[in-house]
C-alpha distance (Angstrom), angle and dihedral (degrees) to the residues before:
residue distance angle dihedral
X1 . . .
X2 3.65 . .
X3 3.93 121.6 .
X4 4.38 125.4 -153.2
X5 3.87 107.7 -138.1
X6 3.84 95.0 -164.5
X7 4.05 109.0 -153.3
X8 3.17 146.7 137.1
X9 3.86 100.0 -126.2
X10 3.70 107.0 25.9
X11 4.28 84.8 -159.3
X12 3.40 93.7 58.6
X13 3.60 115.0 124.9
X14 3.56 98.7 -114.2
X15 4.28 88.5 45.2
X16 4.03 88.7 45.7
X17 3.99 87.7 53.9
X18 3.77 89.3 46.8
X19 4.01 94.0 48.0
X20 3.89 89.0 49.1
X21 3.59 94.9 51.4
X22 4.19 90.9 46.5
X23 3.47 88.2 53.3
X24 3.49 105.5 43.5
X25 4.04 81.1 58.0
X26 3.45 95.9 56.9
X27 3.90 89.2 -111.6
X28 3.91 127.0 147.8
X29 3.37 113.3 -126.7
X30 3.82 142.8 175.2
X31 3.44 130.9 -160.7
X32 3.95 118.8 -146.1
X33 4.08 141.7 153.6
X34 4.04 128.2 -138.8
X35 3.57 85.8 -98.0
X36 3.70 86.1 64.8
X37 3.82 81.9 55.7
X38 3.90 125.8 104.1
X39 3.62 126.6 172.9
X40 4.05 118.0 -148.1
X41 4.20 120.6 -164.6
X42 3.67 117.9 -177.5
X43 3.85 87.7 20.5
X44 4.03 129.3 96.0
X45 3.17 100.7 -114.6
X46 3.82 107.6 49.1
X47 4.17 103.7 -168.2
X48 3.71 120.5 25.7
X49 4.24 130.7 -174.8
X50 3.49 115.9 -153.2
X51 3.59 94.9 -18.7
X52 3.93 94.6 -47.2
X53 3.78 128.6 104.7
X54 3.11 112.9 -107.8
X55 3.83 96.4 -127.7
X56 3.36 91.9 75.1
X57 4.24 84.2 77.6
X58 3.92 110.8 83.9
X59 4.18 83.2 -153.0
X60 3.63 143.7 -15.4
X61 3.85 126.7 -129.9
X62 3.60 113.8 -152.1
X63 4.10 122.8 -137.8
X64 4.06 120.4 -174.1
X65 3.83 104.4 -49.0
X66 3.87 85.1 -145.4
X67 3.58 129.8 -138.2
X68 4.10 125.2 -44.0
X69 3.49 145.0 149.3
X70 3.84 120.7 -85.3
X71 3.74 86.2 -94.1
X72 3.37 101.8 54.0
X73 4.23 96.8 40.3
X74 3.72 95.0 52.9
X75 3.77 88.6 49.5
X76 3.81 89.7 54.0
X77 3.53 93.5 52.3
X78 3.58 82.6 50.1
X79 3.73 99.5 62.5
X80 3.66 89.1 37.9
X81 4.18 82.7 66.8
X82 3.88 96.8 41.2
X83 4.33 79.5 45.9
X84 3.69 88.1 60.9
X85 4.16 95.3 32.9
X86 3.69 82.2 64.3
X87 3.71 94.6 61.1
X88 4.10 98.4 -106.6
X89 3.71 110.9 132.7
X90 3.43 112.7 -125.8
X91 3.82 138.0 -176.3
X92 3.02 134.7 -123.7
X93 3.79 91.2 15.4
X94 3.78 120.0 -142.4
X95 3.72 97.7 -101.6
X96 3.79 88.0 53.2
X97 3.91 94.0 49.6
X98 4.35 91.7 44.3
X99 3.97 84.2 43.4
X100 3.97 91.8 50.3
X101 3.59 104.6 34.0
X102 4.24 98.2 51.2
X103 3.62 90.2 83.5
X104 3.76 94.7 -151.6
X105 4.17 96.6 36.5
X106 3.90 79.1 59.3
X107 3.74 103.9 50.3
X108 3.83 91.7 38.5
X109 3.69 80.5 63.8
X110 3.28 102.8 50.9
X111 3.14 103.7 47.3
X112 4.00 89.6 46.4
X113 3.74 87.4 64.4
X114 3.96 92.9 52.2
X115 3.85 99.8 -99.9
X116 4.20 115.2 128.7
X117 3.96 120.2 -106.9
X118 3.40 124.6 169.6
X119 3.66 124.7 -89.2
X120 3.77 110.6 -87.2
X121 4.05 144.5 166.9
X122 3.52 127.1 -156.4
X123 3.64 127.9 -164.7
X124 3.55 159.3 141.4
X125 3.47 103.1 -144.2
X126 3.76 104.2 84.0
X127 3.88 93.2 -158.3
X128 4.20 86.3 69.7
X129 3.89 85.0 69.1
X130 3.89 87.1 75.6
X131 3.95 83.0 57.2
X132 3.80 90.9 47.8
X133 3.57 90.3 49.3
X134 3.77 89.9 53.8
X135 3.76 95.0 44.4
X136 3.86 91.6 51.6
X137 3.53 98.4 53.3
X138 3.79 91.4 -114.6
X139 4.02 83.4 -56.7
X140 3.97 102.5 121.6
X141 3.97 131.7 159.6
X142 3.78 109.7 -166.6
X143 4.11 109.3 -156.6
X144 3.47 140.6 170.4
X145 3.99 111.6 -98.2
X146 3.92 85.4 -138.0
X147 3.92 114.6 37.8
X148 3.81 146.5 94.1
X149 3.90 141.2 -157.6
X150 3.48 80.2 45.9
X151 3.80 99.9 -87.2
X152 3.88 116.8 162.9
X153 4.04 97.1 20.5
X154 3.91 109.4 137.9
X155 3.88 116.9 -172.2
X156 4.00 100.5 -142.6
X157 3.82 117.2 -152.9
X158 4.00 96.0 170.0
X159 3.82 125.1 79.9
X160 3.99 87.5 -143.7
X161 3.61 96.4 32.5
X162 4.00 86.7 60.4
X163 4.14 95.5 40.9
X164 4.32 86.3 55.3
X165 3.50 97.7 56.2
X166 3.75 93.1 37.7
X167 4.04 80.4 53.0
X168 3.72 89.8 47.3
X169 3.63 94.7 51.4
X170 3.48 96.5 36.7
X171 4.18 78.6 63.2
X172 2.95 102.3 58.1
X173 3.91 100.9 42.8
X174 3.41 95.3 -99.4
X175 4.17 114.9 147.2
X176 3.99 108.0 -125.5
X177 3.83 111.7 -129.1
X178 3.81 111.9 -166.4
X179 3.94 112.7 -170.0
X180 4.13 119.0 172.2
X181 3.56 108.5 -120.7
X182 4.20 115.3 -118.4
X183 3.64 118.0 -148.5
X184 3.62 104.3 -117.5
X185 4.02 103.0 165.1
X186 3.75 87.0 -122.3
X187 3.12 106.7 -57.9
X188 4.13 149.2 74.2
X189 3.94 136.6 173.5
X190 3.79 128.2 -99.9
X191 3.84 115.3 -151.4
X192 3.70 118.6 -157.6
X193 3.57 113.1 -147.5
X194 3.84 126.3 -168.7
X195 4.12 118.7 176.7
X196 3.56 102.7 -45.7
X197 3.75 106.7 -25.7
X198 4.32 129.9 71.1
X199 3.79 98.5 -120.0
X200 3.58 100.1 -172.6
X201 3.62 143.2 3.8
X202 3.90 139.9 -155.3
X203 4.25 138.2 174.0
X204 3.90 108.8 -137.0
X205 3.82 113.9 -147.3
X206 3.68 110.0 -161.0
X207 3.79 129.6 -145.0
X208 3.93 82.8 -134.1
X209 3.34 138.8 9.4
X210 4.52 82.5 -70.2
X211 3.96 98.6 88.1
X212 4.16 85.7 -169.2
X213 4.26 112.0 133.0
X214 3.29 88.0 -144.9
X215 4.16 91.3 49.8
X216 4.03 88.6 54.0
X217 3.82 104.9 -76.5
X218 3.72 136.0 150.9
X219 3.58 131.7 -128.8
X220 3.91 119.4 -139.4
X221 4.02 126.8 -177.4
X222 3.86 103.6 -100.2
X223 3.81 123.1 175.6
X224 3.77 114.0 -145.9
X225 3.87 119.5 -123.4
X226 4.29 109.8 -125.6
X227 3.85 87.1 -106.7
X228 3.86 98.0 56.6
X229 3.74 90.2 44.7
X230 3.78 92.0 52.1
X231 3.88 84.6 42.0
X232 4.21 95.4 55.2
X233 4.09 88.9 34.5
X234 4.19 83.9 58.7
X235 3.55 95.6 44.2
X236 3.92 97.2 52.8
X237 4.25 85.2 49.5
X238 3.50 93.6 50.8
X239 4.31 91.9 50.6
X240 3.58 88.3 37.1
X241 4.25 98.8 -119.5
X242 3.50 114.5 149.2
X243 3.96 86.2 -171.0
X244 4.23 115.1 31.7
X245 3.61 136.2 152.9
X246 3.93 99.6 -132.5
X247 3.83 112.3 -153.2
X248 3.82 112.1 -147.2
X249 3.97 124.1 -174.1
X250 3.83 120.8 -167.9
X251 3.54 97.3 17.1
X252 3.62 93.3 169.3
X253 4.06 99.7 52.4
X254 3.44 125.0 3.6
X255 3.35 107.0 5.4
X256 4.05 134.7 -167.1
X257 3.47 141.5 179.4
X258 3.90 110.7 -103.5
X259 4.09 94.8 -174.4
X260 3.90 140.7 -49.2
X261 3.82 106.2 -127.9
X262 4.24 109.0 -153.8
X263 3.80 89.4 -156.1
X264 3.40 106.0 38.5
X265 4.09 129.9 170.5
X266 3.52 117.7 -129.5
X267 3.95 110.0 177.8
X268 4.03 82.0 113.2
X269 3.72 98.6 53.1
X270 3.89 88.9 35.0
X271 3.76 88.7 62.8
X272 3.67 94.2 55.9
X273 3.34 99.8 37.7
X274 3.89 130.1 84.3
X275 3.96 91.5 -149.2
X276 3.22 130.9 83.1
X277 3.59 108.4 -124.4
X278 4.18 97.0 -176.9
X279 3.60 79.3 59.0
X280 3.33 99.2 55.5
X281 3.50 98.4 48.6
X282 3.99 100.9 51.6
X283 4.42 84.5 42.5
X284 3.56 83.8 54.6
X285 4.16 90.5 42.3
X286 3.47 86.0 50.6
X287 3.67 92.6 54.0
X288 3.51 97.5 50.5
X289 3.69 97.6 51.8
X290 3.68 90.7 52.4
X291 3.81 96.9 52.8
C-alpha cells in the first residue's frame, strides 16, 4: 500500500506527524504539492505527480490546499475529482472541502439539517449591514466568507464603523458576511472527528475574545458530553468530511456550531491529548482502502 500526503510543506508539523504514523505502519508513502500536479487529456494516464501516475497511490490524504486565486482553487478541486475518478481514495474529498470552506454554503447546511449555527447575514449590498447591526443588538463579528485560523475577523461595535468596511468590501468585490457575536467567556470547544467516531477533544481559551491557536489561544483537556459528540459527528455527515475540526461555542448551555474545518491543524489538541490523532487518521486510511 502506498498513501499521497498532499501538502504544501511535507515538514510541517502536521505532515511530519502524518509521515511518522505511515511509517510506523509499514505504509509507502509520498509526499507531494499541486504544483507537483499535472493533468493529461487524450493521454492514458490522465493525472500524474512528479512524473508518476497517480494510480499507483492506493489513497491520498489531503493537508491545507493553501491560498490561490479563483483560477488556481477551482482547478485544485478539480484534480481532487479526477484523483478520486481514478479510483484513489481520498479524504476529505473536494465536495467536502468546497462544502466546508464557503463559510455561508456550510452553515446554510447545517442549519437546514436541524443542527444550531449562529445567527448570520450575508450580503452584497453594504447598506444591509445597518440592518445587521440592528438585528444583532449592536453585537456584530465581521469575517471573511473564505478564511481560517481566524485571520481577518473584526468584532464591530459602531453602527458606522460596520457600514465603512461593509462599503470597503463591497468595493472591492468582496461578499459581506455578517454573523452576531455569542458571548462565550473566551473560550469554545474543538471536536476532532475521524470517520465515524470523535477521536479527540480540546477547550480553547483565547487571549481575547478570538479563541484561534494560531491568534494566541490555549488548549485545555475537555471531555465531550454524548450530545456534543453526536452534534460534531452530524455536522461532518451533513458537509461530507470524513476528517473535520468541528468548532463548538457554548458547549455548556446553548450551544452552536461555529464551523467544521476539512483540513484542520491539530498540534494544539495533540498536545493535550493522550491519542494520537495522525494515527488515527492513516489507521482509519488504511481501513478505507482495504474495504
Amino acid at each position: 500500500m502506498e498513501v499521497g500526503v498532499l501538502t504544501r510543506n511535507e515538514f510541517s508539523w502536521c505532515s511530519l506527524q502524518l509521515k511518522q504514523a505511515l511509517n510506523l505502519r509499514s505504509c509507502r508513502f509520498t509526499c507531494f504539492s499541486f504544483n507537483d500536479l499535472t493533468a493529461y487529456v487524450g493521454f492514458e494516464n490522465s493525472i500524474r505527480f512528479k512524473g508518476r501516475p497517480i494510480e499507483k497511490l492506493d489513497a491520498v490524504i489531503v493537508r491545507p490546499i493553501g491560498r490561490g486565486s479563483l483560477e488556481e482553487i477551482i482547478f485544485r478541486m478539480d484534480l481532487l475529482r479526477a484523483i478520486e475518478n481514478s479510483g484513489v481514495y481520498v479524504v476529505n474529498k473536494a465536495e467536502a472541502i468546497e462544502k466546508a470552506v464557503d463559510k455561508y454554503l456550510s452553515l446554510f447546511l447545517l442549519e437546514k439539517a436541524g443542527l444550531p449555527v449562529p445567527r448570520t447575514i450575508v450580503t452584497e449590498n453594504p447598506r444591509i449591514s445597518l440592518e445587521a447591526f440592528k438585528k444583532f443588538n449592536s453585537r456584530v463579528v465581521l469575517k471573511p466568507i473564505f478564511g481560517s485560523r481566524g485571520f481577518g475577523i473584526t468584532r464591530v461595535r459602531s453602527r458606522q464603523t460596520l457600514y465603512r468596511l461593509a462599503a470597503v468590501l463591497s468595493y472591492y468585490r468582496h461578499v459581506v458576511y455578517m454573523q452576531e457575536y455569542i458571548p462565550h467567556s473566551r473560550e469554545d470547544v474543538r471536536a476532532f472527528v475521524v470517520g465515524d467516531s470523535v477521536v479527540a477533544s480540546m477547550r480553547r481559551v483565547g487571549a481575547s475574545w478570538r479563541t484561534n491557536i494560531a491568534q494566541g489561544g490555549k488548549s485545555e483537556p475537555y471531555k465531550l458530553s454524548e450530545e456534543l459528540k453526536e452534534t460534531a459527528l452530524k455536522a461532518c455527515r451533513v458537509l461530507g468530511c470524513e476528517v473535520a475540526g468541528v468548532d463548538i461555542l457554548n458547549p455548556s448551555g446553548e450551544y452552536c456550531i461555529n464551523e467544521v474545518n476539512s483540513q484542520p491543524d491539530w498540534r494544539g489538541l495533540q498536545n493535550v491529548s493522550e491519542v494520537n490523532i495522525a494515527g488515527e487518521i492513516v489507521d482509519y486510511v488504511i481501513s478505507k482502502v482495504k474495504r
